[in-house]
C-alpha positions, -999 to 999 in steps of 0.1 A, spaced: -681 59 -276 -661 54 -312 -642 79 -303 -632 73 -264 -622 37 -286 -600 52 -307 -588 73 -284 -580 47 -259 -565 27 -292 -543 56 -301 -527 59 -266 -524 19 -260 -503 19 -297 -482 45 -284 -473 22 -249 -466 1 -273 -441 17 -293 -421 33 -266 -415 1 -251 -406 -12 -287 -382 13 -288 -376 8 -251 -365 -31 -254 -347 -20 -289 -325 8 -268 -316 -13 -241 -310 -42 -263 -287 -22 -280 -268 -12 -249 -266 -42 -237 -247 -55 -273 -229 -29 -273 -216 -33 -238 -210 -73 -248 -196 -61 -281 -178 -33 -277 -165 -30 -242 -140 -57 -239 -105 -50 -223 -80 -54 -245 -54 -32 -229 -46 -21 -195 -23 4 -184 -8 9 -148 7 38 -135 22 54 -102 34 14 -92 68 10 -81 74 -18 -54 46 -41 -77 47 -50 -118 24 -39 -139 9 -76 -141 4 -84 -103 -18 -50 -106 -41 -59 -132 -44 -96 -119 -56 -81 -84 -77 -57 -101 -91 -83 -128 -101 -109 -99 -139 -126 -113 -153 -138 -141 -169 -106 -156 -136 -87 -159 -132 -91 -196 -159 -65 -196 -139 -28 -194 -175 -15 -184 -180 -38 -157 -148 -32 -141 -150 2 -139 -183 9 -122 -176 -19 -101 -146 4 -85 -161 32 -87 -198 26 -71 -190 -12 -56 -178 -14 -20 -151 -41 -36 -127 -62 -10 -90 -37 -10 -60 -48 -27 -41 -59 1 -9 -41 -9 -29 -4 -26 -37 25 -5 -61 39 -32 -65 34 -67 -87 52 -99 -100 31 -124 -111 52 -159 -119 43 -188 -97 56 -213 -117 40 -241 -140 11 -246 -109 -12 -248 -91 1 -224 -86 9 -190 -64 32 -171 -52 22 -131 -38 46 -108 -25 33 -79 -16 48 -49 6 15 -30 10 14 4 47 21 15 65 -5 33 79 6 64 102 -32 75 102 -61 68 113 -94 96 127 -125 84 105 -152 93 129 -183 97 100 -206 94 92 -199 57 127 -187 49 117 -155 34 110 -120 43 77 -107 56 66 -72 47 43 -49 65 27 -17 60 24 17 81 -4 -6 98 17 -30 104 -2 -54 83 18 -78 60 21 -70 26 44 -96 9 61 -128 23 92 -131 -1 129 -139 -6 134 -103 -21 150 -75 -6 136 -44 -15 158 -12 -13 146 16 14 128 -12 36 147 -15 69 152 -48 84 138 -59 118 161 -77 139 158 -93 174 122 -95 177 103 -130 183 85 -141 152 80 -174 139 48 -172 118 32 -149 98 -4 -147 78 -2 -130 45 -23 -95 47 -30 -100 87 -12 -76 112 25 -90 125 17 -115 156 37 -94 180 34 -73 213 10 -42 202 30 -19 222 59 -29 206 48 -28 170 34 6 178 68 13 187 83 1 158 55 15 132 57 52 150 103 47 152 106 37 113 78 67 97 92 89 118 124 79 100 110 76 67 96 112 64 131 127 76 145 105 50 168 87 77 157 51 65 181 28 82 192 -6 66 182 -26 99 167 -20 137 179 -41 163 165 -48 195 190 -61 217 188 -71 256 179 -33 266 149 -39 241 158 -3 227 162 0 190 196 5 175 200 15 140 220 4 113 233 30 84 263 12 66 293 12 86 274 36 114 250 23 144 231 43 161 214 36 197 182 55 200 171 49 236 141 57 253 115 69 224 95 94 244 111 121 227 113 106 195 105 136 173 135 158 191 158 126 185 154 123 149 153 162 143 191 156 160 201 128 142 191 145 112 216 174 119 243 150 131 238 123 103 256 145 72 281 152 97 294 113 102 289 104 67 315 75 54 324 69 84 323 40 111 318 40 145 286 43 172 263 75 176 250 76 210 214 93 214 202 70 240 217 93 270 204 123 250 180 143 269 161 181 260 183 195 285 218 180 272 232 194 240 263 172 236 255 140 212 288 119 214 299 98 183 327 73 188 346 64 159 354 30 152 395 22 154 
C-alpha cells in the first residue's frame, strides 16, 4: 500500500515537472517571439511597376504585423485576402528582424482614361483594374473609343464581356510577340486599330489573330521610322500580299 503511494507520488511529481518545464518552454517562446521577432527591415524584390513602400504597406495590413513571425506564417499557411495588383508573392524570413518579399506583379495589359475622375484606369490580363492614376506607365497601351465613364478600383472594367475578351486576348497576344502598341482605337467599324509612333495599323476581323500578329511581326521591322497605314484588316490565310501606304 506504502509503496503503490509512493509510487503514485513519484509519477504525479513528474506530471508535474514536465508541465513546469512545459509552461517554462512555451513561455519562453512566446518572449522570444514578442522579443525577438520584431520587423525591423523589409526588403522587396522582383517589383517594377510598384515601390518598394506600397509593397510592404499591402503586405503589413493589421495590427500584428510588427511581429516578422506573424507575418510570415500568416502567408504562408493563412488563406489571406490577394494584393490586388500581385500575381504571387514569397514571404521568408531572412532573420528574426527581417523579412524578405518576392513578388511576382501582375502585368498590365491597357489602361482607359476615365474622364470622370480625370486619370487613367489600369487593368490586368483579367481585365480587373489595378490602379486609377494620372501616370502613364511605359509599355501599357492606351484604350481609345470605348464607352467608360466609371470605374471601381480592383473590380473588372464595366464594359461589354465580348468586347473586353476581345481586347484582353488582341493586347497579350501583342505583348508576348513584343508588338506592344502605344494606343488601340476602336473607331465606327468597332475593329481595333493600332498605334506604333508615326505607324497605324488596322487589324480587322480577329478570328485569325495569331496568323495576324505572326505577320505583323515579320512586317513591323520592315516599316520601322516610318509613317504611314499598315493594312491587315483585308488580310486573309489565302492572300499573301499585306499593303503598307506610306504617309506623303
Amino acid at each position: 500500500m506504502i509503496r503503490e503511494q509512493r509510487r503514485r507520488a513519484r509519477k504525479k511529481k513528474k506530471i508535474l515537472i514536465a508541465l513546469l518545464v512545459f509552461v517554462l518552454v512555451m513561455g519562453a517562446a512566446g518572449f522570444a517571439a514578442v522579443k525577438l521577432f520584431v520587423v525591423e527591415q523589409v526588403e522587396v524584390e522582383g517589383n517594377v511597376l510598384y515601390n518598394s513602400d506600397v509593397i510592404e504597406t499591402a503586405v503589413l495590413n493589421d495590427k500584428y504585423s510588427w511581429n516578422s513571425l506573424y507575418v510570415f506564417v500568416k502567408y504562408r499557411f493563412v488563406d489571406t485576402e490577394p494584393v490586388p495588383f500581385v500575381d504571387t508573392m514569397e514571404i521568408t524570413l531572412k532573420d528574426p528582424k527581417t523579412l524578405h518579399i518576392k513578388v511576382y506583379e501582375k502585368g498590365m495589359m491597357g489602361c482607359l482614361y476615365i474622364p470622370s475622375i480625370q486619370e487613367n484606369a489600369y487593368f490586368d490580363k483579367d481585365g480587373f483594374v489595378v490602379e486609377t492614376s494620372s501616370r502613364k506607365i511605359p509599355d501599357v497601351p492606351v484604350v481609345k473609343g470605348l464607352d467608360c465613364d466609371q470605374v471601381v478600383l480592383y473590380e473588372k472594367l464595366p464594359i461589354d464581356g465580348d468586347k473586353l475578351r476581345e481586347i484582353l486576348t488582341l493586347t497579350q497576344a501583342l505583348k508576348r510577340a513584343g508588338l506592344v502598341p502605344d494606343s488601340v482605337t476602336y473607331g465606327v467599324d468597332h475593329a481595333p486599330v493600332l498605334g506604333y509612333g508615326g505607324i497605324t495599323v488596322n487589324m480587322g476581323p480577329l478570328d485569325v489573330l495569331t496568323q495576324k500578329v505572326e505577320r505583323l511581326e515579320k512586317v513591323m521591322p520592315k516599316i520601322s521610322g516610318e509613317k504611314g497605314t499598315l493594312h491587315l484588316e483585308t488580310w486573309t490565310e489565302e492572300t499573301t500580299n499585306i499593303v503598307f501606304n506610306r504617309a506623303e
